[in-house]
C-alpha positions in Angstrom: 26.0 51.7 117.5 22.3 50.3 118.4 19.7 51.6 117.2 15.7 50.4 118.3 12.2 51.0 116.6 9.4 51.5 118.9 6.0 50.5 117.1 2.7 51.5 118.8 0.7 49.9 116.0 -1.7 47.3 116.8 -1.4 46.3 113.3 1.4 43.9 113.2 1.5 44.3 109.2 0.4 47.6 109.1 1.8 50.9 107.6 4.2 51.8 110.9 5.8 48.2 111.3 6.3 48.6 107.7 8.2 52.2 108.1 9.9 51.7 111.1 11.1 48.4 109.7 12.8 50.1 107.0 14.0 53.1 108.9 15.6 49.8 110.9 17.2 48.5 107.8 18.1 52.2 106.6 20.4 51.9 110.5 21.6 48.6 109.6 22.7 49.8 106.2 25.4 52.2 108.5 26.1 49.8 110.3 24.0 49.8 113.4 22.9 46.8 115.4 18.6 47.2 115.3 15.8 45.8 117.1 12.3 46.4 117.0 9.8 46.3 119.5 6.2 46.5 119.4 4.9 48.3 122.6 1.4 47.2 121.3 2.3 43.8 122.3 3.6 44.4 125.7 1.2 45.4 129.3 2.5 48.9 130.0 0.8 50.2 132.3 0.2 53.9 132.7 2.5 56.1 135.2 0.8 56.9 138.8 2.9 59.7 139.6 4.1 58.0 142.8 7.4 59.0 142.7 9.7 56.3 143.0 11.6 56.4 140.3 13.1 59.9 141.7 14.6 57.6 144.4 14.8 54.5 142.6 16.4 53.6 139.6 13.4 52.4 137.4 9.6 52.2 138.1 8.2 50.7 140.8 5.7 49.2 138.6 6.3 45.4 137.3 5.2 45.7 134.1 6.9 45.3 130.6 8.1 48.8 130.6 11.3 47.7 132.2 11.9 46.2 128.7 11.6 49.6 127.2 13.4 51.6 129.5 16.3 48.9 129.1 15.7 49.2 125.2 16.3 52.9 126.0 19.2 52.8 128.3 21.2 50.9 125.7 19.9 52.3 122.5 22.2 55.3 120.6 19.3 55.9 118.4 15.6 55.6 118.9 13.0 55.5 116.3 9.6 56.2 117.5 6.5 54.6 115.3 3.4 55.5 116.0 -0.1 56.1 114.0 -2.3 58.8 113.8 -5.7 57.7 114.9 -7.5 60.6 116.7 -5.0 63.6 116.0 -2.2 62.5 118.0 0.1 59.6 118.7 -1.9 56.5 119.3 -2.8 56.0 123.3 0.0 52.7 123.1 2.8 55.2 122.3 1.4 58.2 124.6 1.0 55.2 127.7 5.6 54.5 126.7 5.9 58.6 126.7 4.3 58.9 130.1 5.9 56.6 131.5 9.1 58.2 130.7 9.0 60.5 133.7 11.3 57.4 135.3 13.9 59.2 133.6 13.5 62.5 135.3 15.2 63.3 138.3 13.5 65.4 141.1 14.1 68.4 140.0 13.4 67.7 136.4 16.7 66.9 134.7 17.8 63.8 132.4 19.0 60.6 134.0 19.4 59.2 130.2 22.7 58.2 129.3 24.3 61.2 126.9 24.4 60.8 123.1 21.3 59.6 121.7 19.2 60.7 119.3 15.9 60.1 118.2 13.8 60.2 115.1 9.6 60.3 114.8 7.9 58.6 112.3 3.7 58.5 112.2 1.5 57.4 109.8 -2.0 58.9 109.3 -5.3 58.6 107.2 -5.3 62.3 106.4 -4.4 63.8 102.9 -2.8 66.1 104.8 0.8 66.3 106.3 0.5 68.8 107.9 -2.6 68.1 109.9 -1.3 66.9 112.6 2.7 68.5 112.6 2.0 70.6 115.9 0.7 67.9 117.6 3.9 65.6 116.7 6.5 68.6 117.8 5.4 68.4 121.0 6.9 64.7 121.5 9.8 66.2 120.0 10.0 68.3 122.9 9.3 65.8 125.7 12.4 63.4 124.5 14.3 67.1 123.9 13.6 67.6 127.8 14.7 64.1 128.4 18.0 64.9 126.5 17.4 62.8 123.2 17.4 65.6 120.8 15.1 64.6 117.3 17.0 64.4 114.3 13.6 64.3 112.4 10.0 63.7 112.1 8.6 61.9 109.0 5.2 62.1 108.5 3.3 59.4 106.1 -0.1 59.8 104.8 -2.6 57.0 102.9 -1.6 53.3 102.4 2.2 52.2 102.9 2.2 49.7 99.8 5.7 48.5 98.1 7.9 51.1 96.5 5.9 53.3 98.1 8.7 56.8 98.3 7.9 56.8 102.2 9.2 53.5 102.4 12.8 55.2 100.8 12.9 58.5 103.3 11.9 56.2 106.2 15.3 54.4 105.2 17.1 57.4 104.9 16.0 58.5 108.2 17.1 55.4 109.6 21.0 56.3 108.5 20.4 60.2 110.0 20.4 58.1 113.8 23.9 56.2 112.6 
């Protein structure tokens, strides 16, 4: 069982690494192989709708999204980090999303390997929850569509600080992927 953490955060240290990090080390504690990878980090470019991944296998672009789809391809469970920083998934995680379309065929059905699962976890400045929880079920829906079915969204609010109780239900989401 593998399971990878996706961080959009351009905040190496920041309140997503630190969630995803633990929802990594709630998967180890099951007994899945983890790996983290911050998208932030890598040039991904965004798709051009040329269509030559519904003839290719993969993108025609040579970017660091090859490392992503790989992550993908081998992964059983995906955790997806992202922040909140204008009422939606940060534009580092929406440029990944987009360029998922490799993984549809022509007419529009999964190419992903059967069996994974995914889970969401966001972090945002508002008091709020709930702000933002329509927005966030939408993703839930693209990776339902590319047949990685969501077993769960966590949404943070305020600072992520030690012993924080997010910190705790990020690990337990971690196991729900195992």
């Amino acid at each position: 069982m593998k399971v990878i953490g996706f961080v959009s955060s351009p905040h190496e240290n920041g309140n997503t690494t630190k969630l995803v990090t633990k929802a990594l080390e709630g998967a180890a504690s099951a007994g899945a192989e983890t790996e983290l990878i911050n998208v932030a980090k890598l040039t991904i470019n965004g798709c051009k709708g040329c269509g030559f991944c519904k003839t290719h296998d993969g993108c025609a672009q040579k970017d660091d999204f090859e490392k992503v789809r790989q992550a993908i391809i081998s992964a059983d469970g995906i955790v997806f980090g992202s922040p909140i920083f204008f009422f939606d998934l940060n534009a580092q995680a929406r440029c990944v999303e987009d360029r998922l379309f490799c993984f549809l065929t022509p007419d529009m059905k999964s190419k992903v390997p059967a069996g994974k699962k995914c889970i969401f976890i966001t972090s945002q400045g508002m008091p709020d929850p709930k702000a933002f929880e329509a927005n966030i079920k939408k993703h839930e829906n693209i990776m339902g569509m590319l047949g990685i079915p969501s077993a769960g969204c966590l949404i943070t609010t305020g600072p992520i600080e030690d012993g924080s109780p997010f910190l705790a239900e990020a690990a337990e989401y971690g196991k729900k992927l195992v």
